[in-house]
Biopython code that builds the backbone (N, CA, C, O; Angstrom):
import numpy as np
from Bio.PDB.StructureBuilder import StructureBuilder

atoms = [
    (1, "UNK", "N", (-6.524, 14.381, 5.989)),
    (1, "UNK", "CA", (-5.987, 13.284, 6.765)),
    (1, "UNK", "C", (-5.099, 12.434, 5.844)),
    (1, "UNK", "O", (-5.684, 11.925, 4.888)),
    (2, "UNK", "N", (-3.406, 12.128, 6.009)),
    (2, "UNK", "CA", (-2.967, 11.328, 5.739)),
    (2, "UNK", "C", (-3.648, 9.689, 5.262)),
    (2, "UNK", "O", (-3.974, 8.950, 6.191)),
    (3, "UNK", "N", (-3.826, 9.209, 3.874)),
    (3, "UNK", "CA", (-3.709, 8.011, 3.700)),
    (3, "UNK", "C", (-3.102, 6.909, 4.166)),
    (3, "UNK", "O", (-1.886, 6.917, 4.357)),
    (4, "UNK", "N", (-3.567, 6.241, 4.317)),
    (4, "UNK", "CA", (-2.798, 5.302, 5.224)),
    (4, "UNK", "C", (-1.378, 4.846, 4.829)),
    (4, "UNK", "O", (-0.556, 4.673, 5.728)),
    (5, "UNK", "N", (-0.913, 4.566, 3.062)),
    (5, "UNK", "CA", (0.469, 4.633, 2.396)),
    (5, "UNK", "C", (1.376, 5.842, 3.281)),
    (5, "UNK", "O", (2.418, 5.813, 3.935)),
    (6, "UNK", "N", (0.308, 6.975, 2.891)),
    (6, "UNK", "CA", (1.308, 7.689, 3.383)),
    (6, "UNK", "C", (1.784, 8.220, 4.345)),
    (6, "UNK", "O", (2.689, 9.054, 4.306)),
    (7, "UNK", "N", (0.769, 7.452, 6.166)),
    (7, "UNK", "CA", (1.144, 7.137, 7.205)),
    (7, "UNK", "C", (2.232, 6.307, 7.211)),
    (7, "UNK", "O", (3.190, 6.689, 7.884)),
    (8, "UNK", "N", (2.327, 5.224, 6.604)),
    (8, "UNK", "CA", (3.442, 3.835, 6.502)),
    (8, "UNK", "C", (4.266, 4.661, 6.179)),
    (8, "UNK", "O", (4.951, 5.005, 7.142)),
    (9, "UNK", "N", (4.630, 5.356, 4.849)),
    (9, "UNK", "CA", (5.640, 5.614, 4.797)),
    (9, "UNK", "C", (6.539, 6.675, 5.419)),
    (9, "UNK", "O", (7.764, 6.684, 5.533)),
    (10, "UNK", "N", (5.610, 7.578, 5.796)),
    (10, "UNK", "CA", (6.660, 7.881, 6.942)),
    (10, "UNK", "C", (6.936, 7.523, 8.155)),
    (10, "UNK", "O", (7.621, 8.241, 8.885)),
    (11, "UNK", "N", (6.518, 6.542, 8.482)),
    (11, "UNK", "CA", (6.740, 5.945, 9.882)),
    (11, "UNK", "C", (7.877, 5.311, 9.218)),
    (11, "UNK", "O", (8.890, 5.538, 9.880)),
    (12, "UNK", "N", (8.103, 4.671, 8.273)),
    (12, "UNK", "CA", (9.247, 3.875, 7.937)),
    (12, "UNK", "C", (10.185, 5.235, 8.077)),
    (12, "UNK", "O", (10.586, 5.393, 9.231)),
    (13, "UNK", "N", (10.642, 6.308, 7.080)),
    (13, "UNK", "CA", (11.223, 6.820, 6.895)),
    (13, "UNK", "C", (11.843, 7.447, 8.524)),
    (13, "UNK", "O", (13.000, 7.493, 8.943)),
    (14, "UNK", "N", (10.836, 7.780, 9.027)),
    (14, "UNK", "CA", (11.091, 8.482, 10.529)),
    (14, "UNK", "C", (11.621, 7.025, 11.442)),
    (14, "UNK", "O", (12.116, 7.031, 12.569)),
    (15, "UNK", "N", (11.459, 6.323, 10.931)),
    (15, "UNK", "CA", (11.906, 4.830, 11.944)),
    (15, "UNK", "C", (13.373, 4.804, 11.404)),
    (15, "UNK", "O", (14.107, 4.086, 12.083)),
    (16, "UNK", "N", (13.819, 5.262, 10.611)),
    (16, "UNK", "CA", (14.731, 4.888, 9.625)),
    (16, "UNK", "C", (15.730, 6.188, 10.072)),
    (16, "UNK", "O", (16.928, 5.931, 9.945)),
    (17, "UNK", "N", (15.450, 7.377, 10.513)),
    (17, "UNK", "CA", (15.849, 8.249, 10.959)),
    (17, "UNK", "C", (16.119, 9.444, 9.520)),
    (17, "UNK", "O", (16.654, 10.548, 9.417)),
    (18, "UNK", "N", (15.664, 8.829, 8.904)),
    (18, "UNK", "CA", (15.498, 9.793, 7.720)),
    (18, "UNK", "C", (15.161, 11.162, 7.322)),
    (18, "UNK", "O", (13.981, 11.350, 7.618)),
    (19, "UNK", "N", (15.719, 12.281, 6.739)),
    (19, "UNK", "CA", (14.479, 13.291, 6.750)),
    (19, "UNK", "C", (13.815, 12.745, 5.359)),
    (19, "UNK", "O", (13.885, 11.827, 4.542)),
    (20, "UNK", "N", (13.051, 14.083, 5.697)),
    (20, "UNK", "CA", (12.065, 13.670, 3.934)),
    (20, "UNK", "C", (13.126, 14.291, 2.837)),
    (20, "UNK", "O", (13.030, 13.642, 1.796)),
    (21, "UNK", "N", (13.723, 14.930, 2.776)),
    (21, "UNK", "CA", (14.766, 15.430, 1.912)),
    (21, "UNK", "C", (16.220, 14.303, 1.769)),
    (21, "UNK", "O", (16.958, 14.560, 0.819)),
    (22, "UNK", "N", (16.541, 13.350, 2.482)),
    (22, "UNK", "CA", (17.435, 12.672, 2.408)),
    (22, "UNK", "C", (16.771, 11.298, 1.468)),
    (22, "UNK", "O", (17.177, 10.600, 0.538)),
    (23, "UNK", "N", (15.174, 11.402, 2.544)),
    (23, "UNK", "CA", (14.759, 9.897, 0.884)),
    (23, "UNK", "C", (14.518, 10.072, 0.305)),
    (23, "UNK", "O", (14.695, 9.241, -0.586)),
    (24, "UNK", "N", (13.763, 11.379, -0.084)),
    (24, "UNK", "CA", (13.599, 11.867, -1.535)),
    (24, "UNK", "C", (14.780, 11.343, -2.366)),
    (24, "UNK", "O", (14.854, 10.403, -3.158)),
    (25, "UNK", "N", (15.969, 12.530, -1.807)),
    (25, "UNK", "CA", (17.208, 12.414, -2.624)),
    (25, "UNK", "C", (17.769, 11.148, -3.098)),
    (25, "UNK", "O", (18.209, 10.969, -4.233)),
    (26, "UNK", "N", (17.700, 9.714, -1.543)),
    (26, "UNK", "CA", (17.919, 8.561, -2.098)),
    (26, "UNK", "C", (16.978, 7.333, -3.005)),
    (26, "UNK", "O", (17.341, 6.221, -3.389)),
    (27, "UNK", "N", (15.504, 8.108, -3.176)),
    (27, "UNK", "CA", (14.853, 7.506, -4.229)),
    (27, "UNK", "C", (14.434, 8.135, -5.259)),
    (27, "UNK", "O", (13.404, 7.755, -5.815)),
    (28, "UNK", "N", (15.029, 9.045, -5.644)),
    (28, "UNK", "CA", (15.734, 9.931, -6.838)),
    (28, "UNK", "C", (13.979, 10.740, -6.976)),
    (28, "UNK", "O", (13.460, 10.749, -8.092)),
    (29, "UNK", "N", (13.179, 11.393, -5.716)),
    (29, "UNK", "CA", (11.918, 11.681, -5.964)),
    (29, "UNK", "C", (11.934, 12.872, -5.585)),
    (29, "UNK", "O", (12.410, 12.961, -4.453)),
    (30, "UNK", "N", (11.456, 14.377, -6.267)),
    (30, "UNK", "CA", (11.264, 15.359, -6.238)),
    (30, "UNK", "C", (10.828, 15.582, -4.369)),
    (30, "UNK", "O", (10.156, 14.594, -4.074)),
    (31, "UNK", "N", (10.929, 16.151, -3.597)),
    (31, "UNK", "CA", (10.649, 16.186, -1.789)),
    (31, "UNK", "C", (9.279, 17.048, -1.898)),
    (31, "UNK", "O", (8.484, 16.916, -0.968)),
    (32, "UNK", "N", (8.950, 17.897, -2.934)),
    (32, "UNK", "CA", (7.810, 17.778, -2.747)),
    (32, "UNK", "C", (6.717, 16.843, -3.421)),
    (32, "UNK", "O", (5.666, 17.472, -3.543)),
    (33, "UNK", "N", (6.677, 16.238, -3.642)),
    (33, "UNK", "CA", (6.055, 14.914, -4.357)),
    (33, "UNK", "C", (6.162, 14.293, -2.193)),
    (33, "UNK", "O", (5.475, 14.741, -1.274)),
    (34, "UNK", "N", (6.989, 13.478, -2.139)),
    (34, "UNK", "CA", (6.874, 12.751, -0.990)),
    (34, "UNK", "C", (5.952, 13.455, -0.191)),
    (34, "UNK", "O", (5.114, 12.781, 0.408)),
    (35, "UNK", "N", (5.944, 14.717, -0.061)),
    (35, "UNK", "CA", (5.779, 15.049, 1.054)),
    (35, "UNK", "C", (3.914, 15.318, 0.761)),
    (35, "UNK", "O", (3.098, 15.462, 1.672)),
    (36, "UNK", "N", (3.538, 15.331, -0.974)),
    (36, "UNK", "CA", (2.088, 15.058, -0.870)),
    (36, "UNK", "C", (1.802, 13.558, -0.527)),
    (36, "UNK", "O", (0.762, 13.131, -0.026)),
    (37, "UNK", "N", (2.737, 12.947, -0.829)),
    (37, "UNK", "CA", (2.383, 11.164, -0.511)),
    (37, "UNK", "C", (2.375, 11.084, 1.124)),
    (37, "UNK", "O", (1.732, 10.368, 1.891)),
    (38, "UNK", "N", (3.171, 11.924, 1.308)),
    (38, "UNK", "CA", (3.027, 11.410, 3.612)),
    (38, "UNK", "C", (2.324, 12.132, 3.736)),
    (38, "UNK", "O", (2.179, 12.043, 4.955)),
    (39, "UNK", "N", (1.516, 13.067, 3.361)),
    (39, "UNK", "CA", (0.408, 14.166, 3.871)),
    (39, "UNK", "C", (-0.808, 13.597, 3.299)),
    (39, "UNK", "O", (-1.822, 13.987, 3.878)),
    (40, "UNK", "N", (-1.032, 12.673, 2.195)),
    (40, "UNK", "CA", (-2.647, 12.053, 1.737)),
    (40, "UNK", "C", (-2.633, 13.170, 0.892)),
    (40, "UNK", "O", (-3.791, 13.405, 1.236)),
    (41, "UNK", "N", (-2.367, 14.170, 0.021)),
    (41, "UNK", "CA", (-2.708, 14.536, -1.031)),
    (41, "UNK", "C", (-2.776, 14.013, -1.898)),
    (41, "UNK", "O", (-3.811, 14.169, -2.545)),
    (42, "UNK", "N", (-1.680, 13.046, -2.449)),
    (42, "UNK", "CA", (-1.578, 12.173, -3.732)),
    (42, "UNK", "C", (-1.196, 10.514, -3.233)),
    (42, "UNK", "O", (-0.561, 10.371, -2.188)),
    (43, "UNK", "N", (-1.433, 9.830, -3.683)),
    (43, "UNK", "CA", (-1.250, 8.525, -3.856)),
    (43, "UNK", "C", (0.221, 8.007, -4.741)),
    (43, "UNK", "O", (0.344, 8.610, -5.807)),
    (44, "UNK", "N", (0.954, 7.333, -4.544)),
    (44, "UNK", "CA", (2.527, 6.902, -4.863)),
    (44, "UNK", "C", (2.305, 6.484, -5.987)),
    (44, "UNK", "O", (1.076, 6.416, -6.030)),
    (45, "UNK", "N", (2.831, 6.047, -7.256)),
    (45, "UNK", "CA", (2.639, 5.861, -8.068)),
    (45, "UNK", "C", (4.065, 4.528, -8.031)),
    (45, "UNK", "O", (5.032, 4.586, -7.272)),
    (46, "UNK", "N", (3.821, 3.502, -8.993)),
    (46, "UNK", "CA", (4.188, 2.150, -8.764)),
    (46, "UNK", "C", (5.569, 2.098, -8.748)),
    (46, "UNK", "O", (6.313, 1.255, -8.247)),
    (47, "UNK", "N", (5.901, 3.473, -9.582)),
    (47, "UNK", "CA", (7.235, 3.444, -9.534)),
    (47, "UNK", "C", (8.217, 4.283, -8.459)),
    (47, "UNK", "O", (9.403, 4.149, -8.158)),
    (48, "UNK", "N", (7.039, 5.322, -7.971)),
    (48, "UNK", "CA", (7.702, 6.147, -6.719)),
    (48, "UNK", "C", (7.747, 4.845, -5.566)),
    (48, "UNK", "O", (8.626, 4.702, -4.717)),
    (49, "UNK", "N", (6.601, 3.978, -5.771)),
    (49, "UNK", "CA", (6.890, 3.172, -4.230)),
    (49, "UNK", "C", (8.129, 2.048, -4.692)),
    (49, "UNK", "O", (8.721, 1.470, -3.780)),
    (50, "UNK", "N", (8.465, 1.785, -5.967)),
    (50, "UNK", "CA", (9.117, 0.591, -6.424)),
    (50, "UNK", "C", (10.717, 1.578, -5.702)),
    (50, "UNK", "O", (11.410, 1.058, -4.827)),
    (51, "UNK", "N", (10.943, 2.580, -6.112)),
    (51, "UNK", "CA", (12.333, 3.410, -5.673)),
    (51, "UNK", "C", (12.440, 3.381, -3.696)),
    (51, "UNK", "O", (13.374, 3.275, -2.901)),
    (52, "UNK", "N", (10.975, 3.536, -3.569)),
    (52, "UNK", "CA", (11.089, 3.953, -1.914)),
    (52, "UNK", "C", (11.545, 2.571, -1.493)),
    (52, "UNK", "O", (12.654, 2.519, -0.961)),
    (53, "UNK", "N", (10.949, 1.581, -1.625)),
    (53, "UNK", "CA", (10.745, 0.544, -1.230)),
    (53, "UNK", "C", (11.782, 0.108, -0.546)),
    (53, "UNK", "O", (11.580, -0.204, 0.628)),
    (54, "UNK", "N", (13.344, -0.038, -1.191)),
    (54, "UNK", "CA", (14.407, -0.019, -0.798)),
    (54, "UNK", "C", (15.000, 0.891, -0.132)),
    (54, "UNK", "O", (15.586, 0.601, 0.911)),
    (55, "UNK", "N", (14.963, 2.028, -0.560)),
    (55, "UNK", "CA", (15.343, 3.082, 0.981)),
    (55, "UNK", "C", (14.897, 2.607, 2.518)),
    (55, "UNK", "O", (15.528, 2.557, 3.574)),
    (56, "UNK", "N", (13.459, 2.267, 2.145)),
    (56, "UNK", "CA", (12.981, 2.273, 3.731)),
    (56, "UNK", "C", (13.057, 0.750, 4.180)),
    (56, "UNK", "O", (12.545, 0.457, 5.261)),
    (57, "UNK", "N", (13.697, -0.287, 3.374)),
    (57, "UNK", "CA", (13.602, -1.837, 3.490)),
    (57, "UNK", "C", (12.792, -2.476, 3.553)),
    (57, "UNK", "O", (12.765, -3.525, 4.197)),
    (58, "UNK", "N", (11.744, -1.922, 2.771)),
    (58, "UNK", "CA", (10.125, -2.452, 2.566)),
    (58, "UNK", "C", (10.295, -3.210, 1.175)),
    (58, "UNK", "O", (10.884, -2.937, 0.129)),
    (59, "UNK", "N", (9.268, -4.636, 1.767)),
    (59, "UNK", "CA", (8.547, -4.943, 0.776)),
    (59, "UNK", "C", (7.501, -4.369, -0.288)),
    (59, "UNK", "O", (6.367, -3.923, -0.110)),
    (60, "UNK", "N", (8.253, -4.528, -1.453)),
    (60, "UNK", "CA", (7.211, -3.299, -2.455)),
    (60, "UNK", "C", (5.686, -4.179, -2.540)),
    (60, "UNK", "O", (4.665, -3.531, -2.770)),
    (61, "UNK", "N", (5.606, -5.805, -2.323)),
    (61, "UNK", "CA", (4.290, -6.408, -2.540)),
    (61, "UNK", "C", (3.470, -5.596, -1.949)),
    (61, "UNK", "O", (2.456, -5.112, -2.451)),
    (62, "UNK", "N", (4.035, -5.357, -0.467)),
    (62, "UNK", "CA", (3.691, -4.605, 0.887)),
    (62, "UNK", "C", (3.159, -2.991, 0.589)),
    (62, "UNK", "O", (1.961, -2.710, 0.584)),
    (63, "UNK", "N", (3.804, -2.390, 0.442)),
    (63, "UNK", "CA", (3.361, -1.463, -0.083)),
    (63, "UNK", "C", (2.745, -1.023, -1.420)),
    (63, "UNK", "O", (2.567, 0.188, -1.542)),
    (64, "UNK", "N", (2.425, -1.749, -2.348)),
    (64, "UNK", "CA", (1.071, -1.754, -3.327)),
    (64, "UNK", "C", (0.074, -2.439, -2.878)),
    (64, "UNK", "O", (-0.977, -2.113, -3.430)),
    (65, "UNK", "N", (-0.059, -3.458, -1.908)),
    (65, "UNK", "CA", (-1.196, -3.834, -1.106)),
    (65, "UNK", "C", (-1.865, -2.448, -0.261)),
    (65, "UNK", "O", (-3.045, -2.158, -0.460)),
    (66, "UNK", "N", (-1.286, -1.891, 0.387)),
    (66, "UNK", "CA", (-1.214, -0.768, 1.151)),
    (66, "UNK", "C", (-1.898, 0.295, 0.426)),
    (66, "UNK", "O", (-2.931, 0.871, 0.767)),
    (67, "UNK", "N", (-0.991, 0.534, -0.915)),
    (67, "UNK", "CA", (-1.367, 1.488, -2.017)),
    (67, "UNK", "C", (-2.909, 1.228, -2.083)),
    (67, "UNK", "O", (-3.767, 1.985, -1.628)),
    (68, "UNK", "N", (-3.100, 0.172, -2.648)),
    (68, "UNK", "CA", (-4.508, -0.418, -3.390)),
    (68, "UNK", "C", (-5.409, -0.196, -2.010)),
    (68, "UNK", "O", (-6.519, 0.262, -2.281)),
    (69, "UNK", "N", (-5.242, -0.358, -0.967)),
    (69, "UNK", "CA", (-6.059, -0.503, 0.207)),
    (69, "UNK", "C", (-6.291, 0.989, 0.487)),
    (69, "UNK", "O", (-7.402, 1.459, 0.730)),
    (70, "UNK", "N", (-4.898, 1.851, 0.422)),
    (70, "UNK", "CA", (-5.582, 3.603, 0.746)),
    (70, "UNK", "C", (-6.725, 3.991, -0.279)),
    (70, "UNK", "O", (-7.778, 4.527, 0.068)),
    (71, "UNK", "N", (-6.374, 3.636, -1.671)),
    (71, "UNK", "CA", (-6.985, 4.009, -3.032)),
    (71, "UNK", "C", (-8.494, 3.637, -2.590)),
    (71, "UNK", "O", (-9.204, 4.594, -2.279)),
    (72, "UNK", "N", (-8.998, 2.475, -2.536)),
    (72, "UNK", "CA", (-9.724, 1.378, -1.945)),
    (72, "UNK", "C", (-11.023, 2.738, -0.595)),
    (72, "UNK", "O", (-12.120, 3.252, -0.810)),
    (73, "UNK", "N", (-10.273, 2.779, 0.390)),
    (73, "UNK", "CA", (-10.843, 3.219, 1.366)),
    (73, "UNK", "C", (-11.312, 4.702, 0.828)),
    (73, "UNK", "O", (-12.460, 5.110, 1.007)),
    (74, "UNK", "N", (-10.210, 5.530, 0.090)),
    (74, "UNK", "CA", (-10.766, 6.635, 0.267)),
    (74, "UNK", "C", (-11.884, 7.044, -0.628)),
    (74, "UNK", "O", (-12.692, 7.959, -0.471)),
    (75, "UNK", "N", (-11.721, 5.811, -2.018)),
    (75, "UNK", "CA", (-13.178, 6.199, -2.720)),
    (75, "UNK", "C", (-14.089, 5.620, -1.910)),
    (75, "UNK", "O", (-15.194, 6.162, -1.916)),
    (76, "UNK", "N", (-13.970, 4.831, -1.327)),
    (76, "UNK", "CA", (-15.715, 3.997, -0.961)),
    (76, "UNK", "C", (-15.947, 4.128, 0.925)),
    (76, "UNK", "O", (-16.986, 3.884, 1.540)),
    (77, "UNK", "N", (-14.504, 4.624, 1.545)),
    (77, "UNK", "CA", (-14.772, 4.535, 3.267)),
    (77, "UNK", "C", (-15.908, 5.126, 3.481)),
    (77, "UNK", "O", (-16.420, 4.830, 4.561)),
    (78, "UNK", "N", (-16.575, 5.976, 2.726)),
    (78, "UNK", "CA", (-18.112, 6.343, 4.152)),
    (78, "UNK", "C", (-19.348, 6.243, 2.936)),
    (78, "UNK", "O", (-20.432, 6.811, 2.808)),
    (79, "UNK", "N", (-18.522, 5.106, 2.029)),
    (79, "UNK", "CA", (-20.088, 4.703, 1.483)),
    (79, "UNK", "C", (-20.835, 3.130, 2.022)),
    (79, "UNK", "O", (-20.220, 2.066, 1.948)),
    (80, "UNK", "N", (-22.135, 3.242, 2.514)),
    (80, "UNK", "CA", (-22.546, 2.368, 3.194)),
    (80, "UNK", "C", (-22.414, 0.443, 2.718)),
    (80, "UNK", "O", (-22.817, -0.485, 3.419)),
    (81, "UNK", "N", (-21.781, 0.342, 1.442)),
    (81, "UNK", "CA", (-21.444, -0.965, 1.695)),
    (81, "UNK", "C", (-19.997, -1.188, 1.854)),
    (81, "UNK", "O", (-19.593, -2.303, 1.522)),
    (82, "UNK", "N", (-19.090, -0.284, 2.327)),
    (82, "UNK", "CA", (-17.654, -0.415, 2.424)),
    (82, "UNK", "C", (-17.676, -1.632, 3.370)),
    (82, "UNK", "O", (-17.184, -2.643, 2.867)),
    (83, "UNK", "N", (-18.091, -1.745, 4.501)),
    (83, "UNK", "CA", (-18.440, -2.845, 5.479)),
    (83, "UNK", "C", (-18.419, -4.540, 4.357)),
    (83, "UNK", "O", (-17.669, -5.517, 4.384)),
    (84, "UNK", "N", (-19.550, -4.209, 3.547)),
    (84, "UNK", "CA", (-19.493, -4.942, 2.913)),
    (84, "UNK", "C", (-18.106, -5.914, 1.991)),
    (84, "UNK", "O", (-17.784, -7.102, 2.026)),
    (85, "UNK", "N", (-17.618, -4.830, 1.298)),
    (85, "UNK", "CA", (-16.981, -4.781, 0.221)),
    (85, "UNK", "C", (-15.986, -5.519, 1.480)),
    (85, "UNK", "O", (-15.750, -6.714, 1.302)),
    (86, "UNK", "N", (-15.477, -4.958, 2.562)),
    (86, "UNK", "CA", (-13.933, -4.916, 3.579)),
    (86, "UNK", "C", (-14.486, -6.938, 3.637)),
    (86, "UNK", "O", (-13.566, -7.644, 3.225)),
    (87, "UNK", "N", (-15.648, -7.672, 4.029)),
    (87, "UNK", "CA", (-16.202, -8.629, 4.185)),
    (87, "UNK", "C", (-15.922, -9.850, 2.874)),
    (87, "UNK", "O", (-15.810, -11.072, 2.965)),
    (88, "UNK", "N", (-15.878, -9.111, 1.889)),
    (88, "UNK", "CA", (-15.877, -10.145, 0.580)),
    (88, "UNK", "C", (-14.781, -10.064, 0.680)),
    (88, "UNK", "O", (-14.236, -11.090, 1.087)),
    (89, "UNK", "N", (-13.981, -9.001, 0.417)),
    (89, "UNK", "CA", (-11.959, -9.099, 0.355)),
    (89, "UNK", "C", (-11.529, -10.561, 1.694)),
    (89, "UNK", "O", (-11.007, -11.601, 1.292)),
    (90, "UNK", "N", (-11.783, -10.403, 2.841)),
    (90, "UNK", "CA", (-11.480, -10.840, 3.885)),
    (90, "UNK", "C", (-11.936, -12.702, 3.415)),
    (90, "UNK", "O", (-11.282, -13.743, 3.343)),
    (91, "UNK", "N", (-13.040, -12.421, 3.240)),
    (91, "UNK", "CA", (-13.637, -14.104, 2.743)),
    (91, "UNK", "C", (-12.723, -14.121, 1.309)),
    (91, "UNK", "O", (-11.929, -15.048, 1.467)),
    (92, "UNK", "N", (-12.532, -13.620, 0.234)),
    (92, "UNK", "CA", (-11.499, -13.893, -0.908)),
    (92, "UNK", "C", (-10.167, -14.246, -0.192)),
    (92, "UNK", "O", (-9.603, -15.312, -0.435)),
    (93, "UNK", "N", (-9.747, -13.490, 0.552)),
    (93, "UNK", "CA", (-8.435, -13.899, 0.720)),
    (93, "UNK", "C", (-7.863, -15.103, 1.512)),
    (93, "UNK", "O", (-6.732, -15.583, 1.440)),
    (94, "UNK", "N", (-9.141, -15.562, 2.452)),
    (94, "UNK", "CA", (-9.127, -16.847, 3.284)),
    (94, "UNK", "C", (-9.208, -17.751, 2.149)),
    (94, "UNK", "O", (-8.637, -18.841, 2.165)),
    (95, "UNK", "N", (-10.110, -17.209, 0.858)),
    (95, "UNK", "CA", (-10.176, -18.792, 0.297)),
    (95, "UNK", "C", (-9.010, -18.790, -0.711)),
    (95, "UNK", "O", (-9.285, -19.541, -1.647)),
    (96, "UNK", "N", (-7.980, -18.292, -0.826)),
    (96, "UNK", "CA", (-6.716, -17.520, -1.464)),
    (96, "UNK", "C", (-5.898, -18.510, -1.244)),
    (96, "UNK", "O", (-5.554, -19.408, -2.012)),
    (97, "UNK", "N", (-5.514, -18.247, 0.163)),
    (97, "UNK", "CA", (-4.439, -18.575, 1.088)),
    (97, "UNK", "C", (-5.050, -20.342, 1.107)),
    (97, "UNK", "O", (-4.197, -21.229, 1.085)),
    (98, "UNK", "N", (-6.026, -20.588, 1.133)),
    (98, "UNK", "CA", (-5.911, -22.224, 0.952)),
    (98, "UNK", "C", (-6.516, -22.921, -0.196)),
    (98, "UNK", "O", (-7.146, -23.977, -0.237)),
    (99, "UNK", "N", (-6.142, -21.994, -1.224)),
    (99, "UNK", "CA", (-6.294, -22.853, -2.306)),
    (99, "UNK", "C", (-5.292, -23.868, -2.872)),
    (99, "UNK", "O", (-4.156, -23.542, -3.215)),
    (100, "UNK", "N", (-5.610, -24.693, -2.924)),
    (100, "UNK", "CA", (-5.258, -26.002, -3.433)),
    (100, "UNK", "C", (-3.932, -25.352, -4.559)),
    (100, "UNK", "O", (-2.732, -25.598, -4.433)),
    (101, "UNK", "N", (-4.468, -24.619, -5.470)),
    (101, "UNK", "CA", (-3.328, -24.170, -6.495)),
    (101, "UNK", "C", (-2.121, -23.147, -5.942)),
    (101, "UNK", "O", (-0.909, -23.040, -6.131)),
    (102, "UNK", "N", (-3.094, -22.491, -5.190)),
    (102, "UNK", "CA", (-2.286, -21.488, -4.311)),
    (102, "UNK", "C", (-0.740, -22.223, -3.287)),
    (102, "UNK", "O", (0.395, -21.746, -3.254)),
    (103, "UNK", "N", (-1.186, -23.314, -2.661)),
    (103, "UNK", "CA", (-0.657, -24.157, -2.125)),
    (103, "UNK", "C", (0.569, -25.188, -2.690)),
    (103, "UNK", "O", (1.501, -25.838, -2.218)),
    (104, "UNK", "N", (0.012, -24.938, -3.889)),
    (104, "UNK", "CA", (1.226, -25.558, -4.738)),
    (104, "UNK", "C", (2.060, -24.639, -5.834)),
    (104, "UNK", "O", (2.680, -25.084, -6.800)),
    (105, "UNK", "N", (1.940, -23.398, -5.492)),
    (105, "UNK", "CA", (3.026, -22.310, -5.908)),
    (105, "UNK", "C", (1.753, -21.909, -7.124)),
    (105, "UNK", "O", (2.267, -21.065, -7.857)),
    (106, "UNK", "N", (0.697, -22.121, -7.469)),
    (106, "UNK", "CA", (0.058, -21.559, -8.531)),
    (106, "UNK", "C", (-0.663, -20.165, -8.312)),
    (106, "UNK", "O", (-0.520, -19.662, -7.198)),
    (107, "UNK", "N", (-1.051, -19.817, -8.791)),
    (107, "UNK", "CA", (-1.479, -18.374, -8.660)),
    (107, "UNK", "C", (-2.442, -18.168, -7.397)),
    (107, "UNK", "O", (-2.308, -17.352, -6.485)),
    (108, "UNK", "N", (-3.700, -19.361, -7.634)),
    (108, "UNK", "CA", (-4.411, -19.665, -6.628)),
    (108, "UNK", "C", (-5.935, -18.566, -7.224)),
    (108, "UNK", "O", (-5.872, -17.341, -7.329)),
    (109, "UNK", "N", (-6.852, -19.189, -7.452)),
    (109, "UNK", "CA", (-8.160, -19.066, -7.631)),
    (109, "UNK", "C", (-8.736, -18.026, -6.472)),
    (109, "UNK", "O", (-8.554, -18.293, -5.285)),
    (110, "UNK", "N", (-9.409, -16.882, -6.863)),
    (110, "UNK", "CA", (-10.140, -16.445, -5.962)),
    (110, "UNK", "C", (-11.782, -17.147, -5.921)),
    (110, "UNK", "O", (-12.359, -17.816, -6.778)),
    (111, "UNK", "N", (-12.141, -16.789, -4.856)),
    (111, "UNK", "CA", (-13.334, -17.340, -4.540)),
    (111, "UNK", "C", (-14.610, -16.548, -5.517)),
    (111, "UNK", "O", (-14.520, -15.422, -6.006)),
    (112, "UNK", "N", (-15.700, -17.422, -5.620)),
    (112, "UNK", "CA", (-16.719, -17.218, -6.419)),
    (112, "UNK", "C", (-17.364, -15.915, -5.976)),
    (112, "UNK", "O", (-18.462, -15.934, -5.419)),
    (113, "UNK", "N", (-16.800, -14.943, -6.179)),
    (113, "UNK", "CA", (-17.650, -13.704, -5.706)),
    (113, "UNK", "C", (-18.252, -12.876, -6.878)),
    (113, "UNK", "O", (-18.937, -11.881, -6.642)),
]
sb = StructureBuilder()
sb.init_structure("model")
sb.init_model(0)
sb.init_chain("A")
sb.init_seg("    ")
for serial, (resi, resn, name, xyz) in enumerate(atoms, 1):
    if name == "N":
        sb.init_residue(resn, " ", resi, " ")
    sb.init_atom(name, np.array(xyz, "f"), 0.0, 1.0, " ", f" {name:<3s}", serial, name[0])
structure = sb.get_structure()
């Protein structure tokens, strides 16, 4: 089963009207490489998504969030505290988004976990 990166990215690419051989070519990436990244064999590496990023008019933050989140799911999705783990991220990132430092352009403190 496709990773979820590498669902996104070809929905971008296919939204984009792209083949996989035309973004390869325009993010200077071997087509078979992409084509383990849109199939879930391999995971993008910072610099294959830093090249895609602009082909497909994606935010690269966006897609290493994405990255980290397929990486994320596929070691731990059917281990019984993934529930868990998905619960602390969700409470970190609420207390993220209104941190006081965060709020004033600083990095912003994660929560005491």
């Amino acid at each position: 089963m496709p990773s979820t990166i590498g669902k996104v990215l070809r929905q971008h690419r296919t939204t984009k009207g792209l083949s996989m051989r035309k973004a390869a070519a325009l993010a200077d990436l071997d087509q078979a490489v992409l084509s383990r990244i849109e199939n879930g064999h391999r995971l993008p590496t910072d610099a294959q998504l830093a090249a895609l990023a602009p082909v497909y008019g994606q935010d690269l933050d966006r897609l290493n969030a994405l990255t980290a989140y397929s990486e994320f799911k596929e070691k731990h999705g059917s281990a019984p505290y993934y529930a868990e783990c998905v619960n602390l991220l969700h409470e970190d990132a609420a207390a993220y988004h209104t941190s006081p430092r965060r709020n004033e352009g600083g990095a912003g403190a994660p929560s005491g976990v």
